[in-house]
BAPAMAR-166492 format. One record per residue (C-alpha): residue number from 1; x, y, z. Coordinates in steps of 0.1 Angstrom, whole numbers, padded with zeros to 4 digits, always signed. Example, Ala and Ser with C-alpha at 12.3 -4.5 7.8 and 13.67 -1.06 7.14 Angstrom:
! residues 2
1, +0123, -0045, +0078
2, +0137, -0011, +0071
This chain:
! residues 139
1, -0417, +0861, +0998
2, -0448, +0880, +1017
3, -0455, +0867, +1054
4, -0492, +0859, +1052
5, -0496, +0874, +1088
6, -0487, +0909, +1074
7, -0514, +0906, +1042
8, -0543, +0921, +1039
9, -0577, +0894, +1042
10, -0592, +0896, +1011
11, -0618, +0918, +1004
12, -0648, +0894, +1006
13, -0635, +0876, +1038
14, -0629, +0912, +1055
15, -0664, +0926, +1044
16, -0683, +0891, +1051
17, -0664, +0893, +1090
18, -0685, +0927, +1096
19, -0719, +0915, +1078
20, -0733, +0903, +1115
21, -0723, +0931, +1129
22, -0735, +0962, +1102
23, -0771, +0938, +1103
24, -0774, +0942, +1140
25, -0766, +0978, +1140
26, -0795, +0981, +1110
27, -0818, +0960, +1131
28, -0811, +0984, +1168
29, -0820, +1015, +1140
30, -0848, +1002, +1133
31, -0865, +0994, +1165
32, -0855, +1027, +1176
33, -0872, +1040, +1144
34, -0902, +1019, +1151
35, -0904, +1035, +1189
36, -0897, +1067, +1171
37, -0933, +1066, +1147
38, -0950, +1042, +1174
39, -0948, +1076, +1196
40, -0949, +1103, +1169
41, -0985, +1080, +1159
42, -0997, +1083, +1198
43, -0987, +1120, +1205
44, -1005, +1129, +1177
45, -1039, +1113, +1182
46, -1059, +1142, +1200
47, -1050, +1167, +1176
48, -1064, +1148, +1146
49, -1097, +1146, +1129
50, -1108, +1109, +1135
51, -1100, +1098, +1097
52, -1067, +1112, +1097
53, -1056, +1093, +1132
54, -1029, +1065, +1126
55, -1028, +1037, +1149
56, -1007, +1010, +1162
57, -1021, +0977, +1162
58, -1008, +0943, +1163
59, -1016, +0945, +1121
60, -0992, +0975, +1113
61, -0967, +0963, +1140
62, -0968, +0929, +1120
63, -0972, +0949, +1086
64, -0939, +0971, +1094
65, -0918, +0943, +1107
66, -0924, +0921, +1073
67, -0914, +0955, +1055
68, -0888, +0962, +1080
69, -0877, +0927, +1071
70, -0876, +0929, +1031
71, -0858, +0961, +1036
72, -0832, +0944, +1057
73, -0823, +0917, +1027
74, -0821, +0952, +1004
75, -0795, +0960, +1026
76, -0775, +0931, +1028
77, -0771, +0930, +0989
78, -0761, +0965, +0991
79, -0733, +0956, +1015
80, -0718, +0936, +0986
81, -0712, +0969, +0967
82, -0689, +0974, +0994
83, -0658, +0943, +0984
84, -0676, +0958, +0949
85, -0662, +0991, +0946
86, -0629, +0975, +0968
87, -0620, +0956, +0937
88, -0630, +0981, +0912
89, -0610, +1010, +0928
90, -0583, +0991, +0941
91, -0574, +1017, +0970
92, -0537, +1022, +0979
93, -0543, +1022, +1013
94, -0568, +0995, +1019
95, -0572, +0991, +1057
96, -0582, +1031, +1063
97, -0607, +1025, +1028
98, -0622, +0993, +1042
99, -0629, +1015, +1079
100, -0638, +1042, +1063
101, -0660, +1029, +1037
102, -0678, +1006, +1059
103, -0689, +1034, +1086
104, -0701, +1056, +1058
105, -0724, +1029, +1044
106, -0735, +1023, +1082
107, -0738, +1056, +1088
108, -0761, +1060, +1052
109, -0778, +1028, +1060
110, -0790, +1045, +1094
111, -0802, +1074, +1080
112, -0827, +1061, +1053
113, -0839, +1041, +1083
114, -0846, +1065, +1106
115, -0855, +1090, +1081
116, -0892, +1086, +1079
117, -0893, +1080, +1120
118, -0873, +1115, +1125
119, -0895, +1130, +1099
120, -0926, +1116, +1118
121, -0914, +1127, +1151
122, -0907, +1162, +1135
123, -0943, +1165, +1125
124, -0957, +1151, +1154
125, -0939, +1180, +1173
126, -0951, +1203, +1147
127, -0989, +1194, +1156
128, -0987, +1188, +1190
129, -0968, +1228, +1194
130, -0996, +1241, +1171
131, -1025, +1229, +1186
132, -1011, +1241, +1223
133, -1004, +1272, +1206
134, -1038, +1276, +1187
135, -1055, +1265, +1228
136, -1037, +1292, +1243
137, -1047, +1317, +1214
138, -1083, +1305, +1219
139, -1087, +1307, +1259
């Protein structure tokens, strides 16, 4: 007879435990994407034509948190593929699969959030050193 203390949860009860928690870690990514393009969109503004400025404005900061939002909820039903794949594969060694599994998907699910803001921050960087380097070429 198994002792129940020793089994495993089940896959949806372990997986459903850490749902708060991977939504909170998406959410801090976010803002700190949102500060990441909110900065990138400032630091660029006196390097840019006038139609080709972005700006922040209580529109696009309502605009990107209803997006921001949506994308969330994406999320979320792509954490079920996680319990998914657990009783698809059926892993022999289901605690290190479950660990590992879930900080890859984080870890994936940070990156496509911050990958625009990064990419953003990149250019920004890009214009900002260009136009200081096309000034000091010019004086």
């Amino acid at each position: 007879m198994s002792d129940p203390a020793n089994e495993e949860p089940s896959a949806w009860r372990w997986w459903n435990r850490r749902r708060v928690r991977y939504a909170l870690v998406l959410m801090l990514a976010g803002a700190i994407g949102f500060v990441l393009l909110a900065c990138a969109t400032w630091a660029t503004q006196p390097y840019l034509p006038i139609d080709e400025q972005g700006e922040v404005t209580a529109f696009t900061v309502v605009l990107q948190a209803i997006a921001f939002g949506f994308l969330l909820a994406v999320a979320q039903v792509f954490y079920t593929a996680g319990p998914l794949a657990e009783v698809v594969f059926k892993p022999r060694s289901l605690g290190a699969y479950r660990t590992w599994m879930w900080r890859l998907g984080t870890l994936f699910s940070i990156g496509l959030i911050l990958a625009l803001p990064v990419l953003s921050a990149a250019w920004a960087i890009f214009v900002v050193a260009s136009a200081s380097a096309s000034a000091s070429a010019s004086a």
